[in-house]
N, C-alpha and C positions, 0 to 999 in steps of 0.2 A: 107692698111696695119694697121693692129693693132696696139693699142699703147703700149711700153712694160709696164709691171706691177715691180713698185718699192716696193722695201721691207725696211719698218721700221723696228725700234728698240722696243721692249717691255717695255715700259714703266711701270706702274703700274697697270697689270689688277690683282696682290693677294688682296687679302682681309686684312683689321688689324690683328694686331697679335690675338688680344683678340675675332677673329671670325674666325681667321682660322683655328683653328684644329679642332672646331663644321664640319667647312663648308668640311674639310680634311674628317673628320673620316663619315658623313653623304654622303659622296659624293661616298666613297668606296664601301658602304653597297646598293649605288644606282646602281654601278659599275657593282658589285658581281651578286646582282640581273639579272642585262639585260645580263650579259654574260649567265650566270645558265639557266634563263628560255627565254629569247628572250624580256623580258618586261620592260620597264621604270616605273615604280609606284612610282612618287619622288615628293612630293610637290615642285612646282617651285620657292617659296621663301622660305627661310631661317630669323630667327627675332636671332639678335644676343644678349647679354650679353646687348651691350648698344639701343637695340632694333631699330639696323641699318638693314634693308632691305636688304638681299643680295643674286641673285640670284645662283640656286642650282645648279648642273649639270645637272639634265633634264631641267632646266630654261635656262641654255646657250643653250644647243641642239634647246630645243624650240625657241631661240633668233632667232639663224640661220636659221632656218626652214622659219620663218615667213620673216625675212629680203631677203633669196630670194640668189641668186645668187651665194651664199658660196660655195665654196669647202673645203674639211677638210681630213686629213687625216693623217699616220703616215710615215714618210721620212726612220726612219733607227733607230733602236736601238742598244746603246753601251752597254756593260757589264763588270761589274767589279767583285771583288769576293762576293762583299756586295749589289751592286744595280744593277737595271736594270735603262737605262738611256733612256727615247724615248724622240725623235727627233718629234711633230707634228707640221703640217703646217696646216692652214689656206692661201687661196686666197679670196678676195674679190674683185669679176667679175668684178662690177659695177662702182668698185673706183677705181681699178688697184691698188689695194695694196694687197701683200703678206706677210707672216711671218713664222717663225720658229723658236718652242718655244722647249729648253730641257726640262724633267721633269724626276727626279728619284727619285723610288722608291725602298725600302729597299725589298731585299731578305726573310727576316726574319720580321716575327710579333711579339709581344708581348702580352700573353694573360695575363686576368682580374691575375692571379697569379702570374704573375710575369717572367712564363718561355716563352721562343723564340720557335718558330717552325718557318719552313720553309713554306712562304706564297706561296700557289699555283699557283695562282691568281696575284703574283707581277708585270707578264710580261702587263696582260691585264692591269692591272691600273696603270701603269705607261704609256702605249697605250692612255688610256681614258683622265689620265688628262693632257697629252698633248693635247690632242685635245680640250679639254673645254679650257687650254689658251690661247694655240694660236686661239680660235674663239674669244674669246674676246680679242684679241687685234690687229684683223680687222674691227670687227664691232666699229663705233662709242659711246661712252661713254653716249650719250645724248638718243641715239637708248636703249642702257640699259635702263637705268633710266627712262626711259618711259614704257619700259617693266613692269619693277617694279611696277610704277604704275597701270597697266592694270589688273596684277597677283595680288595685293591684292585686287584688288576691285572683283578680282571674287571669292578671300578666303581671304575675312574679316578677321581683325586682334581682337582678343579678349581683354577683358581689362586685361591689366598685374597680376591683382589679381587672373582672372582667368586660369593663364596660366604662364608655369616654361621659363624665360630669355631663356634658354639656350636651350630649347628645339625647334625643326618646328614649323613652323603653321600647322594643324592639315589637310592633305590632305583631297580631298571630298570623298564620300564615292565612287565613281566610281574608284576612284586612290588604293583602301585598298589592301594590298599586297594580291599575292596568299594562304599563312597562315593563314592570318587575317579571307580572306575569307570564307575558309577552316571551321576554330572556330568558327563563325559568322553561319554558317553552321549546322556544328553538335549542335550548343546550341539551335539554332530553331528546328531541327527537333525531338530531343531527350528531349526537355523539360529542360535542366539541366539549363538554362538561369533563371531556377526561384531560383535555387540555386544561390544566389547574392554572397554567399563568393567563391566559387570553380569557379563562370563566372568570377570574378575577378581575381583570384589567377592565371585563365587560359590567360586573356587577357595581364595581367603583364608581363605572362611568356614569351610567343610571343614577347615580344619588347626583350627579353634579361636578364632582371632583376630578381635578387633573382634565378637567377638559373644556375647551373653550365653549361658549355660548352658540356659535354656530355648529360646531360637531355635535352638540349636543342634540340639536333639532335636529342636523343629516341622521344622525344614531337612532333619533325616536323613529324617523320616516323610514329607515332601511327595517328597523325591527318589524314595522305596521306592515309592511309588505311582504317581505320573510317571511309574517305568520300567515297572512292569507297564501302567500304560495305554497307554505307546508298544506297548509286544512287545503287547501285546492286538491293538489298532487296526492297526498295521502302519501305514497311510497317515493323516497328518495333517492338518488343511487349516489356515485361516489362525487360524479362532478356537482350537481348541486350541490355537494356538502361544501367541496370544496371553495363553489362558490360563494357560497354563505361566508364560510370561513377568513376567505380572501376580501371580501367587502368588510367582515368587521375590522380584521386587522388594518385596510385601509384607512378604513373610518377614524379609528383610534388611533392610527400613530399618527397622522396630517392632524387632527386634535391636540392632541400629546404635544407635539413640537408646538403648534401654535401657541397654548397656554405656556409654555414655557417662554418661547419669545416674548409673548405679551408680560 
């Protein structure tokens, strides 16, 4: 007869305050991601403000994965007129311990200006990060922190001079999102990589920065077709290039100026 499986209490598996909204807002765009395309591309550590270590959401996944015997999953989600509230559980096979963690998340986001829209996406990530808690608060504390260990030593940590508090450690290049990849892409094949201000202006863009919300999707959508008409054509002569060229720069200075008006 089996032994039953007890369920603890949630103790402290959040992170400090001063690293949890990095670890909150980084965790979502990890979220976003693997719903969207089916893909996890998430550095597994996180270096916070006080350049404390802390594992990401694809680094709990990863936790789990390797420790073995987890179950994880989501129990029932509650709704309110403002949040969506899931219910995730964790089992841990091995130990006979289970949990069940609530996690809500707001209906409504807030964009770089200030206004609210209706997040699409609120039901899955409040889904997900229940599920990153409650796995961390089956697995052992000592099992982390070991992890931790493992995961910088296979992405070295740079000297703080070189690199922003507040930012990731800088995934390897196996990890670079499908966009990144994308840009990375067309700059090699099209030469414009020797252009250092516009390869810059373009890789900035990709992260978010200096550029409005809607150029941002025109920039994903010109990239996505870009690369299919490179892999189509194969050989390019001077006017595609240029037209590649001319559409980025479009792209990014009608962006550019927007966020700056806005």
């Amino acid at each position: 007869m089996s032994e039953e499986i007890k369920t603890i209490k949630l103790i402290d598996t959040e992170t400090p305050e001063e690293i949890a909204h990095l670890v909150e807002r980084e965790d979502e765009k990890a979220i976003l991601q693997e719903e969207m395309t089916g893909e996890l591309l998430q550095a597994l550590v996180y270096i916070g403000k006080d350049d404390k270590p802390v594992l990401s959401y694809a680094g709990v996944k990863e936790g789990a994965r390797r420790f073995k015997n987890i179950k994880y999953g989501v129990s029932r989600v509650d709704e309110t007129s403002e949040y969506f509230i899931a219910y995730g559980y964790a089992i841990n096979l091995a130990d006979n311990i289970s949990i069940e963690v609530p996690k809500r998340q707001p209906k409504l986001k807030t964009l770089k200006t200030g206004e609210k829209i209706t997040d699409e996406f609120a039901f899955e990530i409040a889904c997900a990060k229940a599920i990153r808690n409650a796995i961390k608060g089956v697995i052992p504390i000592q099992y982390f922190q070991a992890l931790v260990q493992k995961f910088l030593e296979q992405e070295p940590m740079q000297p703080q001079s070189n690199r922003n508090k507040e930012k990731l450690m800088q995934p390897q290049k196996d990890k670079l999102t499908s966009m990144q990849r994308k840009v990375h892409f067309i700059l090699d094949r099209t030469g414009i990589k020797k252009d250092e201000d516009l390869q810059a202006r373009v890789c900035k863009a990709i992260t978010g920065k200096d550029i409005s919300e809607m150029g941002y999707e025109e920039l994903k959508y010109f990239l996505e077709k870009a690369t299919e008409g490179i892999e189509k054509n194969k050989l390019l002569d001077d006017k595609d290039i240029d037209n590649i060229k001319q559409n980025l720069l479009s792209i990014l200075l009608e962006s550019e100026e927007g966020k700056q008006n806005g």
